[in-house]
PDB file with SEQRES, HELIX, SHEET and CRYST1 records, atoms N, CA, C and O in Angstrom:
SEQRES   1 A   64  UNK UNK UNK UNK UNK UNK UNK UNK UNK UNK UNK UNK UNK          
SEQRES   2 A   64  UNK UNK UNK UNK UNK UNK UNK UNK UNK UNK UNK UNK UNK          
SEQRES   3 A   64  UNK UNK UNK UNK UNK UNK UNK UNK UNK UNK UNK UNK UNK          
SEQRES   4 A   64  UNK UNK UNK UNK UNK UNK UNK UNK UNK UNK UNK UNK UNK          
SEQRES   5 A   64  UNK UNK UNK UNK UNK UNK UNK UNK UNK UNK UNK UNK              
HELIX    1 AA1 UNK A    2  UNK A   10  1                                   9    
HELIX    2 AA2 UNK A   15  UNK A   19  1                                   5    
HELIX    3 AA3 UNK A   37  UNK A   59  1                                  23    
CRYST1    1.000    1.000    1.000  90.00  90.00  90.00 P 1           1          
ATOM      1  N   UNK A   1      -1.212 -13.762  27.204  1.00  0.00           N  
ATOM      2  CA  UNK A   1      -0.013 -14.437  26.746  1.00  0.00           C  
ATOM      3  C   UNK A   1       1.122 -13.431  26.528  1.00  0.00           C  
ATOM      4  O   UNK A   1       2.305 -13.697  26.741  1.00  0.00           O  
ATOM      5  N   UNK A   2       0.798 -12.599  26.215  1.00  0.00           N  
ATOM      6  CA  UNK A   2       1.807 -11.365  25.631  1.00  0.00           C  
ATOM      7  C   UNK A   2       2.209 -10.877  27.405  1.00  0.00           C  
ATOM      8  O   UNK A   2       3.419 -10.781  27.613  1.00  0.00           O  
ATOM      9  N   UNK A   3       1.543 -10.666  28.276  1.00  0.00           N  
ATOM     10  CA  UNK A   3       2.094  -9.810  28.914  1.00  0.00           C  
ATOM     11  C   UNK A   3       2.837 -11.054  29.975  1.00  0.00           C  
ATOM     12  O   UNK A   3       3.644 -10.708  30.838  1.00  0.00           O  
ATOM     13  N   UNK A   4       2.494 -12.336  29.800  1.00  0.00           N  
ATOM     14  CA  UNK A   4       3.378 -13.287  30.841  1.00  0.00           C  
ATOM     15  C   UNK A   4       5.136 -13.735  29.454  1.00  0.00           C  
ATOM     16  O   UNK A   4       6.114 -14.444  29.690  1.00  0.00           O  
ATOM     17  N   UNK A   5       4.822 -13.016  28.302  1.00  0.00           N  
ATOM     18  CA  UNK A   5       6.410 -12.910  27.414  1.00  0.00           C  
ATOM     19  C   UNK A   5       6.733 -12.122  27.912  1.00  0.00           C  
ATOM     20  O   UNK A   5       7.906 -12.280  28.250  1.00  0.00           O  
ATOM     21  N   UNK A   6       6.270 -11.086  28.252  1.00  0.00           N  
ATOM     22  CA  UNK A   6       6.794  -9.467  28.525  1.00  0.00           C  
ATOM     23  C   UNK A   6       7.436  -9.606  30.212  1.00  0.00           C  
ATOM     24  O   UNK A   6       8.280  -8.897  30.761  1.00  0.00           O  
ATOM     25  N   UNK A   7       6.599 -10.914  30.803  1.00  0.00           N  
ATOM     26  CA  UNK A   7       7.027 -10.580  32.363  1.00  0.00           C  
ATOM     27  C   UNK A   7       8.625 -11.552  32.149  1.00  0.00           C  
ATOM     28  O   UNK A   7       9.726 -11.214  32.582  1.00  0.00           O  
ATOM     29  N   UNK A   8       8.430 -12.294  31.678  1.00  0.00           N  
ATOM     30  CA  UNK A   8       9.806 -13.208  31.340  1.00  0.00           C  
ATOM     31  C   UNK A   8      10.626 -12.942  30.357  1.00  0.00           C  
ATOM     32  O   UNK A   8      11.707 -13.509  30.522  1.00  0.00           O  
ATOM     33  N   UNK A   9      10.548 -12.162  29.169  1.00  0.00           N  
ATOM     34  CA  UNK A   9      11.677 -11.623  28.838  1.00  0.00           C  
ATOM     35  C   UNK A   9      12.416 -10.090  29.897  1.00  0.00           C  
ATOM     36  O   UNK A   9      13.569  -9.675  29.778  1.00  0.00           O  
ATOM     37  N   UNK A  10      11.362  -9.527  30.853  1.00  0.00           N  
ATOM     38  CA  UNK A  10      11.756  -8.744  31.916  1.00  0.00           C  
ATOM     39  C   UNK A  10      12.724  -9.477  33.121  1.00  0.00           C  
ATOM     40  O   UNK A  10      13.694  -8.812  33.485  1.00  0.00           O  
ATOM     41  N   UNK A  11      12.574 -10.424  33.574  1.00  0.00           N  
ATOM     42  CA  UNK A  11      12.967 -11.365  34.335  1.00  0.00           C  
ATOM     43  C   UNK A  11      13.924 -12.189  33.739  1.00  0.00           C  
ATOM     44  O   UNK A  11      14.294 -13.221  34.298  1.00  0.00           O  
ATOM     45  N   UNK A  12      14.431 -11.774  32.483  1.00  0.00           N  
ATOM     46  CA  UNK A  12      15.390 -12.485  32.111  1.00  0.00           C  
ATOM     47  C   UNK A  12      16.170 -11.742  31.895  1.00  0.00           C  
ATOM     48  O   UNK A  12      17.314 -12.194  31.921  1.00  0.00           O  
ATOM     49  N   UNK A  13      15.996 -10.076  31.536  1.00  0.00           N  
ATOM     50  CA  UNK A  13      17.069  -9.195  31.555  1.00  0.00           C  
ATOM     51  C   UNK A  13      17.196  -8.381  32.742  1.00  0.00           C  
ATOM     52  O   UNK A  13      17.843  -7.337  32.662  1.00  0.00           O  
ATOM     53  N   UNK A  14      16.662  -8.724  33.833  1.00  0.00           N  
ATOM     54  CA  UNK A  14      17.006  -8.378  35.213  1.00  0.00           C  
ATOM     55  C   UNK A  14      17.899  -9.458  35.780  1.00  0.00           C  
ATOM     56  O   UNK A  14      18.782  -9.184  36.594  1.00  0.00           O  
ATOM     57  N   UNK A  15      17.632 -10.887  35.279  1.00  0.00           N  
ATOM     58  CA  UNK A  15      18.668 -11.825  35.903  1.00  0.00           C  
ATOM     59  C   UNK A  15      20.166 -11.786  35.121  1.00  0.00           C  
ATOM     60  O   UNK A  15      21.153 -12.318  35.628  1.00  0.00           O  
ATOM     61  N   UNK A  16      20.206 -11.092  33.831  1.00  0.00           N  
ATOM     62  CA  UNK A  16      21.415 -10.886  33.149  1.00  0.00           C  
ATOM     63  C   UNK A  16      21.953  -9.858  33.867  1.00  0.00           C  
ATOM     64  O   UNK A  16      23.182  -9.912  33.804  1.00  0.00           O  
ATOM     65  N   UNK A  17      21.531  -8.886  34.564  1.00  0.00           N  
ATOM     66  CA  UNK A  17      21.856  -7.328  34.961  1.00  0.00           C  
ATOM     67  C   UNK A  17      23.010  -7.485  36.427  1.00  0.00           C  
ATOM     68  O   UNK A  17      24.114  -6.976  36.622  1.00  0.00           O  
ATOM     69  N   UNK A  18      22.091  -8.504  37.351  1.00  0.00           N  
ATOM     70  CA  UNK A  18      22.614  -8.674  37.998  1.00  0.00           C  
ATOM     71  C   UNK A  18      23.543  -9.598  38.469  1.00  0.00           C  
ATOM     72  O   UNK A  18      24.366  -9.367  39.355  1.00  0.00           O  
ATOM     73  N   UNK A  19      23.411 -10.601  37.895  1.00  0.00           N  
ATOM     74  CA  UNK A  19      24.680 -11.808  37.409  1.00  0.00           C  
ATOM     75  C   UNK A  19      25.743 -11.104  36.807  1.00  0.00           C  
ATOM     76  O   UNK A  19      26.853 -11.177  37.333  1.00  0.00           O  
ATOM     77  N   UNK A  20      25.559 -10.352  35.663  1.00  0.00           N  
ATOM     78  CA  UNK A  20      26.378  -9.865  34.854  1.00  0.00           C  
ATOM     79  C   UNK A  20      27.576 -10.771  33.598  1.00  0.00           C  
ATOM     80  O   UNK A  20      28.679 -10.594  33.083  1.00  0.00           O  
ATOM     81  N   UNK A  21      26.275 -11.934  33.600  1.00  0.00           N  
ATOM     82  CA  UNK A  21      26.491 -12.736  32.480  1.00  0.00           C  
ATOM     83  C   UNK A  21      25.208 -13.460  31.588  1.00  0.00           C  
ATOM     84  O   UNK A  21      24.260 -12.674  31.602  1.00  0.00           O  
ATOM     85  N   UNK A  22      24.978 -14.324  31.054  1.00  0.00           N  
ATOM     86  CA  UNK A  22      23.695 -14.714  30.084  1.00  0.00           C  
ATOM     87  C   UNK A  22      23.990 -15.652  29.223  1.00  0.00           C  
ATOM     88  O   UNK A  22      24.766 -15.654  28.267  1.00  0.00           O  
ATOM     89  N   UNK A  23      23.118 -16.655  29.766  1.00  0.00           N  
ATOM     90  CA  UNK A  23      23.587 -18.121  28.857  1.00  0.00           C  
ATOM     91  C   UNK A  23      22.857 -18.443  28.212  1.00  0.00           C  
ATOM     92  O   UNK A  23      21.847 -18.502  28.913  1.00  0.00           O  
ATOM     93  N   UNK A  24      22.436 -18.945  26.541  1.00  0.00           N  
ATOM     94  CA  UNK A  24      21.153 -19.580  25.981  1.00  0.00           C  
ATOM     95  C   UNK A  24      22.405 -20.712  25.288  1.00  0.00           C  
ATOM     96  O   UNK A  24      23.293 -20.515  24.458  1.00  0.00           O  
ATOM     97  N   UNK A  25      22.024 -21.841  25.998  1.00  0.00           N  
ATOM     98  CA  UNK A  25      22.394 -22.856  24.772  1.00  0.00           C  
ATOM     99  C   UNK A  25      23.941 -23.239  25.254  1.00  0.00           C  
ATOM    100  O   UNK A  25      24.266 -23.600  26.385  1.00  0.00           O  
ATOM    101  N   UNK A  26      24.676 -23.093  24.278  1.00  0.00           N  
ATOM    102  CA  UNK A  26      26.380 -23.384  24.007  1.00  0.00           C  
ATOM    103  C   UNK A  26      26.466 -22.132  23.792  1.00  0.00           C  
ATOM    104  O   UNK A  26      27.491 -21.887  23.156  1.00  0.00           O  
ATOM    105  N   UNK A  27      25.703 -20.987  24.090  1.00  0.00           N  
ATOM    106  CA  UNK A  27      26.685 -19.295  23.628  1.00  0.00           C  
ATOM    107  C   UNK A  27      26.202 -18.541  25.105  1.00  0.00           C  
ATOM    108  O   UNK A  27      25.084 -18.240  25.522  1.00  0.00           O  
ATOM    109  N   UNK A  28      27.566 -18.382  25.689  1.00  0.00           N  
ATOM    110  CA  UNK A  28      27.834 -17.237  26.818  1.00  0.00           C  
ATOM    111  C   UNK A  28      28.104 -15.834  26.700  1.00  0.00           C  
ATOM    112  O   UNK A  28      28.847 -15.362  25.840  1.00  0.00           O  
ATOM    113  N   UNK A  29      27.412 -15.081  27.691  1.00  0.00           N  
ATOM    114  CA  UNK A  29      27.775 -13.640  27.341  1.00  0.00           C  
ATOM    115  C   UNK A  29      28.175 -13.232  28.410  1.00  0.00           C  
ATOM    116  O   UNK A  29      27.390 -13.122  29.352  1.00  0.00           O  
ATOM    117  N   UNK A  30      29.142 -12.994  28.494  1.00  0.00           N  
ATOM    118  CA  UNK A  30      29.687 -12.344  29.848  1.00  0.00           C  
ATOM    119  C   UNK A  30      30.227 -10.662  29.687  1.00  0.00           C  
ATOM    120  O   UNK A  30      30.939 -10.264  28.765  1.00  0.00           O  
ATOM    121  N   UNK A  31      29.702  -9.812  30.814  1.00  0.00           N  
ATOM    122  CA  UNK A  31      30.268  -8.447  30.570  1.00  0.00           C  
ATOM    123  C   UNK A  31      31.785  -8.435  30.593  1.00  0.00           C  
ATOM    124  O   UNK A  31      32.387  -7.734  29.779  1.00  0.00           O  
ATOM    125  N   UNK A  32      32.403  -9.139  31.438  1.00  0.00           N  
ATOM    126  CA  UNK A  32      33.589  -8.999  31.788  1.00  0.00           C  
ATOM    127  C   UNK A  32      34.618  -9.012  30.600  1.00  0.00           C  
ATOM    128  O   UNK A  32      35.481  -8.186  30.305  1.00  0.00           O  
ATOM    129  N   UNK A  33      34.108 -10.729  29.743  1.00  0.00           N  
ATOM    130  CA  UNK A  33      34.483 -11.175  28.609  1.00  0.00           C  
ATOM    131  C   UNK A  33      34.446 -10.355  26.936  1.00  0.00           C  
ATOM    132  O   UNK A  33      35.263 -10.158  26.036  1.00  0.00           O  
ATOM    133  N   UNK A  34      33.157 -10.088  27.160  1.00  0.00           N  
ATOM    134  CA  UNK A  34      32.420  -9.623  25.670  1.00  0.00           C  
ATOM    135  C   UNK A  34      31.330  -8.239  26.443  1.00  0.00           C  
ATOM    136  O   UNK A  34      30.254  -8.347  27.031  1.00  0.00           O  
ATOM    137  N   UNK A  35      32.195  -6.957  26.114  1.00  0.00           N  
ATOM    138  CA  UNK A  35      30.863  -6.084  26.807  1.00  0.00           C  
ATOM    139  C   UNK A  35      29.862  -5.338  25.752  1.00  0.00           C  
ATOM    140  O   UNK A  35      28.806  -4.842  26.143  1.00  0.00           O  
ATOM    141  N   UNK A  36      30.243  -5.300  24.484  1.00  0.00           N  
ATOM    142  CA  UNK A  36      29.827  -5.123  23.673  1.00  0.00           C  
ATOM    143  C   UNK A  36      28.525  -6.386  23.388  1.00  0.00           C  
ATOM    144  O   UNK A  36      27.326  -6.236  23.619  1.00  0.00           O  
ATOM    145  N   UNK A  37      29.062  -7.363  22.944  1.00  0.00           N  
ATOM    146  CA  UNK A  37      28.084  -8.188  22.519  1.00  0.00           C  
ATOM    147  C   UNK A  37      26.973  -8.361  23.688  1.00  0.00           C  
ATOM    148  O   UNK A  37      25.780  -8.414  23.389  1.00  0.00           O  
ATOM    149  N   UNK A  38      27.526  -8.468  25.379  1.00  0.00           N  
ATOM    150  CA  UNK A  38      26.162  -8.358  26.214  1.00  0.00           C  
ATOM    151  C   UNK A  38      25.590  -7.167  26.154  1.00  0.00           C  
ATOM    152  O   UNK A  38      24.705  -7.292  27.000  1.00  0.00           O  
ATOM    153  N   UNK A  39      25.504  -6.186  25.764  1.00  0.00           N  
ATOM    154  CA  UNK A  39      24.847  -4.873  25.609  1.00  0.00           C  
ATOM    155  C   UNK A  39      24.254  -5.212  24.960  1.00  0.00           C  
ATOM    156  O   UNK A  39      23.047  -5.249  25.199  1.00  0.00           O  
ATOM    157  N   UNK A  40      24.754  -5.634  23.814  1.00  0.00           N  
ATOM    158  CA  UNK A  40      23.562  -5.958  22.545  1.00  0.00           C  
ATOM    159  C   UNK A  40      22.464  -6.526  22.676  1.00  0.00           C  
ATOM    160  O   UNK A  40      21.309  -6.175  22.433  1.00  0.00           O  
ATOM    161  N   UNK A  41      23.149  -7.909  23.292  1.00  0.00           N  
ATOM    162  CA  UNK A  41      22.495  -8.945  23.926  1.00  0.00           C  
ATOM    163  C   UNK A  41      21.017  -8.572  24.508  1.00  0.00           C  
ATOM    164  O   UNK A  41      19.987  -8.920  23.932  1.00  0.00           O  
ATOM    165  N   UNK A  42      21.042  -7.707  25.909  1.00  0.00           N  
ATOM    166  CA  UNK A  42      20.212  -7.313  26.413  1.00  0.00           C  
ATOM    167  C   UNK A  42      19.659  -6.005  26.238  1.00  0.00           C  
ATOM    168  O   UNK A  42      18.947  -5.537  27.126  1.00  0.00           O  
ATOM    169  N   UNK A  43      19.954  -5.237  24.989  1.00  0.00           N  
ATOM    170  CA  UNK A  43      19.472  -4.369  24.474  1.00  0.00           C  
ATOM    171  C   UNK A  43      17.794  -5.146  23.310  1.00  0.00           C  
ATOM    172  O   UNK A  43      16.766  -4.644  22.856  1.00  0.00           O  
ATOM    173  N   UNK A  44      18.255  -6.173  23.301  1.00  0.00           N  
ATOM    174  CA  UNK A  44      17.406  -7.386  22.160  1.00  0.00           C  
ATOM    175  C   UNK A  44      16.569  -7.311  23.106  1.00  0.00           C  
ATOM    176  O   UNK A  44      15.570  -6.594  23.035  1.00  0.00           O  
ATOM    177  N   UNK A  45      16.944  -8.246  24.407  1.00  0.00           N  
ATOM    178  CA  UNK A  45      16.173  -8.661  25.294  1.00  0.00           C  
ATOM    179  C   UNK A  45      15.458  -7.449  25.757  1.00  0.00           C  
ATOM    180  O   UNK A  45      14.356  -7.653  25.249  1.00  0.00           O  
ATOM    181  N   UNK A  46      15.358  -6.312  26.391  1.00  0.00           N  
ATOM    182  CA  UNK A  46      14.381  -5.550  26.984  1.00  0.00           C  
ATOM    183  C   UNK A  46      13.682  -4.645  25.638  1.00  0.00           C  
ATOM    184  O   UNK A  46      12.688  -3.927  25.751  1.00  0.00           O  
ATOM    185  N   UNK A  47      14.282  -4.819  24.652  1.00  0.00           N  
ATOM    186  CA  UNK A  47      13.144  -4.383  22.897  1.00  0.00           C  
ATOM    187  C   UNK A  47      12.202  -5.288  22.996  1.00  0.00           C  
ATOM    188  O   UNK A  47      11.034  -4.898  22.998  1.00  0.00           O  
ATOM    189  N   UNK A  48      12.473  -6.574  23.093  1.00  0.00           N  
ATOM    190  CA  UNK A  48      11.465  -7.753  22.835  1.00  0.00           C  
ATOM    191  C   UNK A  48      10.558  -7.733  24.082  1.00  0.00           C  
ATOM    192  O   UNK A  48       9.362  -7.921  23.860  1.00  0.00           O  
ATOM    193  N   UNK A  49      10.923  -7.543  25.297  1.00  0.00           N  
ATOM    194  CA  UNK A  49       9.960  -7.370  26.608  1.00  0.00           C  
ATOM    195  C   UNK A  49       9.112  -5.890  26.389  1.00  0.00           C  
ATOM    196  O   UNK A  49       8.059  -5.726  27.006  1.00  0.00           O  
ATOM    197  N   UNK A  50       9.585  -4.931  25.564  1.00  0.00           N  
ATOM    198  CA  UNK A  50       8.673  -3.555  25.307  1.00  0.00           C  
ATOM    199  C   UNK A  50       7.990  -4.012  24.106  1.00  0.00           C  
ATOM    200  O   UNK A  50       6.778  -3.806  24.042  1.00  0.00           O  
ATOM    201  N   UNK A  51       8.491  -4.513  23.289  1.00  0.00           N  
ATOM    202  CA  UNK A  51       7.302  -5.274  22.597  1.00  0.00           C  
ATOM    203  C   UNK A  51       6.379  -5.816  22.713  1.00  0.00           C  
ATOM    204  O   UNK A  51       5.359  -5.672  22.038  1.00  0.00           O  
ATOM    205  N   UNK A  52       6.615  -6.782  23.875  1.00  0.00           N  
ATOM    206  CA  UNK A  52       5.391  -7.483  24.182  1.00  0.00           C  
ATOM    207  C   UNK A  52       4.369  -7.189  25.319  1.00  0.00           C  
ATOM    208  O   UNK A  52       3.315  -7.806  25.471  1.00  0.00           O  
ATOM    209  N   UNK A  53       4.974  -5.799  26.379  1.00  0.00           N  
ATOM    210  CA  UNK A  53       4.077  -5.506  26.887  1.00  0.00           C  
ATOM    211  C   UNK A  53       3.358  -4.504  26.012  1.00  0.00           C  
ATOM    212  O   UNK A  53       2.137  -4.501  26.167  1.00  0.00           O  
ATOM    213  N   UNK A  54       3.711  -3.888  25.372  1.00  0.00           N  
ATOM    214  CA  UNK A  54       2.861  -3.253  24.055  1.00  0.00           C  
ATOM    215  C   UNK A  54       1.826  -3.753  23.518  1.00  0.00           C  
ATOM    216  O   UNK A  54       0.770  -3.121  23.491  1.00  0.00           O  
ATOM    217  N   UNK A  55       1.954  -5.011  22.982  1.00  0.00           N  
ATOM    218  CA  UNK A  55       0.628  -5.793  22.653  1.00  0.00           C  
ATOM    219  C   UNK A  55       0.079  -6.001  23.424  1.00  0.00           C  
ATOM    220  O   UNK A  55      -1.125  -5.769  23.319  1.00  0.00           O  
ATOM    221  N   UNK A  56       0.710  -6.691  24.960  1.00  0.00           N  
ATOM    222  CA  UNK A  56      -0.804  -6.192  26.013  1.00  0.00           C  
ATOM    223  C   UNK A  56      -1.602  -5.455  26.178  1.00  0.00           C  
ATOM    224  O   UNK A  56      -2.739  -5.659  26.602  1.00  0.00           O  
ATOM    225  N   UNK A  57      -0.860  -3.972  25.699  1.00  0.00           N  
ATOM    226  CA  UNK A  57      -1.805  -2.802  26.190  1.00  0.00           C  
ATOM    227  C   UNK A  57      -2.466  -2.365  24.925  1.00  0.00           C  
ATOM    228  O   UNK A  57      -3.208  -1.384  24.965  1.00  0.00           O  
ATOM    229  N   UNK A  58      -2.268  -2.992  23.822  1.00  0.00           N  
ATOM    230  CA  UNK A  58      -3.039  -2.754  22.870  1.00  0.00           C  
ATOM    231  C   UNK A  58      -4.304  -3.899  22.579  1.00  0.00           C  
ATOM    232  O   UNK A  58      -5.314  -3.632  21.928  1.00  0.00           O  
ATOM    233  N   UNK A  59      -4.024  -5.158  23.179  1.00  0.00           N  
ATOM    234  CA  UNK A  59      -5.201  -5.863  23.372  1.00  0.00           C  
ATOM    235  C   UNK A  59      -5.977  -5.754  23.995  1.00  0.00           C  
ATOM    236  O   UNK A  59      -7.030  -6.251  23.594  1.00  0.00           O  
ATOM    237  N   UNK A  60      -6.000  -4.967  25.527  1.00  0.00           N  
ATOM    238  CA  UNK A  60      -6.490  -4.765  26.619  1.00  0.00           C  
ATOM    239  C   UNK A  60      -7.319  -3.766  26.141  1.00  0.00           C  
ATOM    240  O   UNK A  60      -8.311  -3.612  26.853  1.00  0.00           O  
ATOM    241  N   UNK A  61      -7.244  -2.917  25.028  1.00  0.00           N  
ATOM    242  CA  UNK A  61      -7.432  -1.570  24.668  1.00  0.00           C  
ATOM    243  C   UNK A  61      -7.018  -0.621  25.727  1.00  0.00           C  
ATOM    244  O   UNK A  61      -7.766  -0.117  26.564  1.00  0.00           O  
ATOM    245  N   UNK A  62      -5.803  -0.442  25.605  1.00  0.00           N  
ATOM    246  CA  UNK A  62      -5.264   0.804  26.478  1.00  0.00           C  
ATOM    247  C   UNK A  62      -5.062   1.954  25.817  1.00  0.00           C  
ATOM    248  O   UNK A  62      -5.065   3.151  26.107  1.00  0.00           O  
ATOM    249  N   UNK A  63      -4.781   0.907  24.279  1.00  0.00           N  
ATOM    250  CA  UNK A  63      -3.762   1.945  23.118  1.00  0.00           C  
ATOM    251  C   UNK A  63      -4.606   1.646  22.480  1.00  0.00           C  
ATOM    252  O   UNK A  63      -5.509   0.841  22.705  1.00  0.00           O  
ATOM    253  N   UNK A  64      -4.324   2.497  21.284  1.00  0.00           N  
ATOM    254  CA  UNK A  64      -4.968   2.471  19.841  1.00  0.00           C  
ATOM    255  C   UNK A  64      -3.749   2.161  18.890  1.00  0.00           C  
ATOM    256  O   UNK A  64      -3.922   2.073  17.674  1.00  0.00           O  
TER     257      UNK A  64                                                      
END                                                                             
């Protein structure tokens, strides 16, 4: 479960990267618009995808 979060929060900040915008909801992030807040944005997003392939590799026992 952790590593199919990890493949889709990856796949969601690769589809922000190259669009170079990011929609959840009623709130847009556009680089063009707001470049600060999409940095942030997808600074969240690829923490939360290293997060969760982390717990993969600590369930898998990769890690200790």
């Amino acid at each position: 479960m952790s590593l199919l979060l990890a493949l889709l929060f990856l796949a969601l900040f690769i589809s922000a990267i190259v669009r170079g915008q990011f929609s959840y909801g009623k709130a847009d992030y556009s680089f063009r618009e707001h470049p600060v807040q999409f940095v942030i944005v997808l600074v969240f997003i690829l923490g939360v995808s290293a997060l969760c392939f982390y717990r993969f590799l600590v369930e898998m026992e990769f890690l200790r």
